[in-house]
C-alpha positions in Angstrom: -45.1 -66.9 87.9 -44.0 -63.5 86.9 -45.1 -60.4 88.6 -45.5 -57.3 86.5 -44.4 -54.1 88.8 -45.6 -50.7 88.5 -42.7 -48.4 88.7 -42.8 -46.0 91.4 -44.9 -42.7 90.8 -43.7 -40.0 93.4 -39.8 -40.4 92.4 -39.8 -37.1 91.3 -41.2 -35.4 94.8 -37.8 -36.4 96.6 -35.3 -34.6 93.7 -36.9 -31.3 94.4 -37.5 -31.3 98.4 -34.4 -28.8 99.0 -35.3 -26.2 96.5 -37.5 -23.2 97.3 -40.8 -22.2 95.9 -41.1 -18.8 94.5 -42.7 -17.9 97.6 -40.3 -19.4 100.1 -37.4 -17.4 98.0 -39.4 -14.3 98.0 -40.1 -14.7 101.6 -35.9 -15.0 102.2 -35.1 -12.2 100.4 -38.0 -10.3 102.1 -36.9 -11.8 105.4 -33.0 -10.0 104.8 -34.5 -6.6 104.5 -35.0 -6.3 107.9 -35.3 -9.4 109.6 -38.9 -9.1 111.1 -40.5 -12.6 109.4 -43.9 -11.0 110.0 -43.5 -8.2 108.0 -41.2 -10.5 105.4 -44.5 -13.2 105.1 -46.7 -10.2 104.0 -44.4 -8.9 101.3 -43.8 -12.3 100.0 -47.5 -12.7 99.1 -49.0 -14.8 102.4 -52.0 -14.2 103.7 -52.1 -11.4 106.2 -53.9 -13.0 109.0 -51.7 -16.0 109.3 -48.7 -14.8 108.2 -47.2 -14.7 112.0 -47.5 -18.6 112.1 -46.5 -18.6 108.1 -43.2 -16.8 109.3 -42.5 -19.4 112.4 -42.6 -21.9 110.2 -40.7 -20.7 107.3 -37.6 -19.5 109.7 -37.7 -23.6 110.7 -37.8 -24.9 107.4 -34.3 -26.3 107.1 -34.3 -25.8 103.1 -35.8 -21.8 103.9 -32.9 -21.6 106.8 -30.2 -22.8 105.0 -30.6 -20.2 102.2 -31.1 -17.7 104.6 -27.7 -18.7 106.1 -26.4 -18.8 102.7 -27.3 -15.3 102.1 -25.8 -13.9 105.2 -22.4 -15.8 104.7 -22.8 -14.0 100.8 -23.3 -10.8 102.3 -20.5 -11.2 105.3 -17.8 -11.9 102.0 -18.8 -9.6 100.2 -18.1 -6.5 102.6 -15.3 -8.4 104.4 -13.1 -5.0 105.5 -9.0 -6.0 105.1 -6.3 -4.1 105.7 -5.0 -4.5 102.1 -8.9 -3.7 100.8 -8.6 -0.4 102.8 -5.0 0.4 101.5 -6.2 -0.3 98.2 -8.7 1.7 98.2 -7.2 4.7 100.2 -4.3 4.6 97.3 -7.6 4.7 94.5 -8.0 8.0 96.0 -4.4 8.8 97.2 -3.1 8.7 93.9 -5.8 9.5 91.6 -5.5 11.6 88.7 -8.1 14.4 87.3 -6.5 13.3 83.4 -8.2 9.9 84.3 -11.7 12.1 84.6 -12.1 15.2 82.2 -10.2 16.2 78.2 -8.6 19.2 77.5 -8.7 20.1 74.0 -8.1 23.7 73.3 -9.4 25.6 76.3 -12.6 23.0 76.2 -12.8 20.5 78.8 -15.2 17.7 78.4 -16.0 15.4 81.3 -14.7 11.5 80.2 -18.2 9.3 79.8 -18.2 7.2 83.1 -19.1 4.1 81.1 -16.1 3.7 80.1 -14.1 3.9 83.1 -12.9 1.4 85.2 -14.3 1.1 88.6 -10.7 1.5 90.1 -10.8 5.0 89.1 -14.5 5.5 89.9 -14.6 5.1 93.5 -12.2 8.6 93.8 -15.4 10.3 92.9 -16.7 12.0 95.5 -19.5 14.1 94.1 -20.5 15.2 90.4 -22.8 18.2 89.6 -24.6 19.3 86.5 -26.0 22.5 85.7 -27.7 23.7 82.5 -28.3 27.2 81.5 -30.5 28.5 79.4 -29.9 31.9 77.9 -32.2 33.6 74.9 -30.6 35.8 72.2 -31.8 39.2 71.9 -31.5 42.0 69.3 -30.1 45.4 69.8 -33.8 46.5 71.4 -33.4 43.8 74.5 -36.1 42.0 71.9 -35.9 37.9 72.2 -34.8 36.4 68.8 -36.1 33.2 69.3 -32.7 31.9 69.3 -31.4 30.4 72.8 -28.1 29.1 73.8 -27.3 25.9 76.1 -24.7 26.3 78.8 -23.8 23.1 80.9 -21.3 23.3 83.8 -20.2 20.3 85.0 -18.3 19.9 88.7 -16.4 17.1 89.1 -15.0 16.8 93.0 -12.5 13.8 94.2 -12.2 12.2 97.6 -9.3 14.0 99.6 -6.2 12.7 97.8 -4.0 14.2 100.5 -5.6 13.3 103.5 -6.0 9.1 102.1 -2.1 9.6 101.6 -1.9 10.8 105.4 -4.2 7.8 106.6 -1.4 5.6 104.5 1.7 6.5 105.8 0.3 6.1 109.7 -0.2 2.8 108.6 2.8 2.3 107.7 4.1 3.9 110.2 5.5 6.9 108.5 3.9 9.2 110.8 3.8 9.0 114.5 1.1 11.4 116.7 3.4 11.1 119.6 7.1 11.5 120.6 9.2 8.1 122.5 11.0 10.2 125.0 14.1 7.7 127.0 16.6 8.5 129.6 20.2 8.1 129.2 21.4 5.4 127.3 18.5 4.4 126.2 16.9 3.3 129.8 13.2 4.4 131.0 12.6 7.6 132.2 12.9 7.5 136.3 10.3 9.6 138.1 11.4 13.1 140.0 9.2 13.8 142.6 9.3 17.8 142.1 8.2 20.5 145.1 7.2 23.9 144.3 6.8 26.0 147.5 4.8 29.3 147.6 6.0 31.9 150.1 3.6 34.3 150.3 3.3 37.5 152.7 
């Protein structure tokens, strides 16, 4: 006798059980604003009222946990602080060069288009201003002509080249804030006691 069997219909249901819904991923990123799950639940589109008991159960959702833990260890990489990443970038504005930034063409100087930098020579910027003037034309009577000329001043400040190439050489021990003082032939100081009598009348 042979049996005709039905293939299974939920097979698909099991592939997908780790991924996130669009909710549950909003929720995470939400959730890594400021870690209040309350607060997270709301902005992720939950309802309001229930969005306390939405939250708990979310943060012990293995699959929402696990991406949340993902995250973090993302984040944690991301900003790791070395002591070659400082050194690299205290020498990006140690050694940085105000040719890399602005032309000079004739008296005019024209401030490079940022786009086109790297970020290596970027992160020396410390600040850039802008300023436009406006000036109108007049004729020998003080009278406007209609006419106006466009000024722009640009200021383009770096990070404090000297003082990154200061924080360098402590660490390489170039510079020392204090003095090694030794006795004779090399041996540790030995304490004086030292008395200082006042004879007064």
């Amino acid at each position: 006798m042979k049996i005709n069997r039905r293939p299974p219909t939920n097979t698909g249901n099991f592939a997908d059980k780790d991924k996130l819904t669009d909710k549950e991923n909003r929720f995470v990123i939400e959730y890594l604003r400021d870690y209040n799950g309350l607060q997270a639940a709301i902005r992720a589109g939950y309802s309001e009222h229930t969005s306390g008991q939405i939250a708990c159960a979310l943060l012990k959702r293995p699959r929402v946990r696990n991406k949340i833990d993902e995250h973090e260890k993302d984040l944690s990489t991301r900003f790791l602080v070395t002591r070659e990443r400082l050194m690299k970038e205290m020498s990006i504005a140690g050694y940085a060069d105000m040719a890399d930034y602005v032309d000079v063409d004739n008296g005019e100087v024209t401030v490079k288009n940022f786009k086109d930098l790297p970020p290596q020579i970027t992160r020396a910027i410390k600040k850039v201003e802008c300023n436009k003037t406006i000036k109108y034309l007049r004729d020998s009577k003080g009278k406007r002509t209609g006419e106006e000329v466009e000024h722009i001043t640009t200021k383009l400040e770096l990070h404090d080249g000297l003082k990154a190439k200061e924080l360098m050489g402590k660490e390489v021990g170039m510079f020392k804030d204090k003095m090694e003082l030794s006795g004779p032939g090399g041996k540790d100081l030995v304490p004086t006691n030292i008395v200082i009598e006042f004879t007064g009348k």
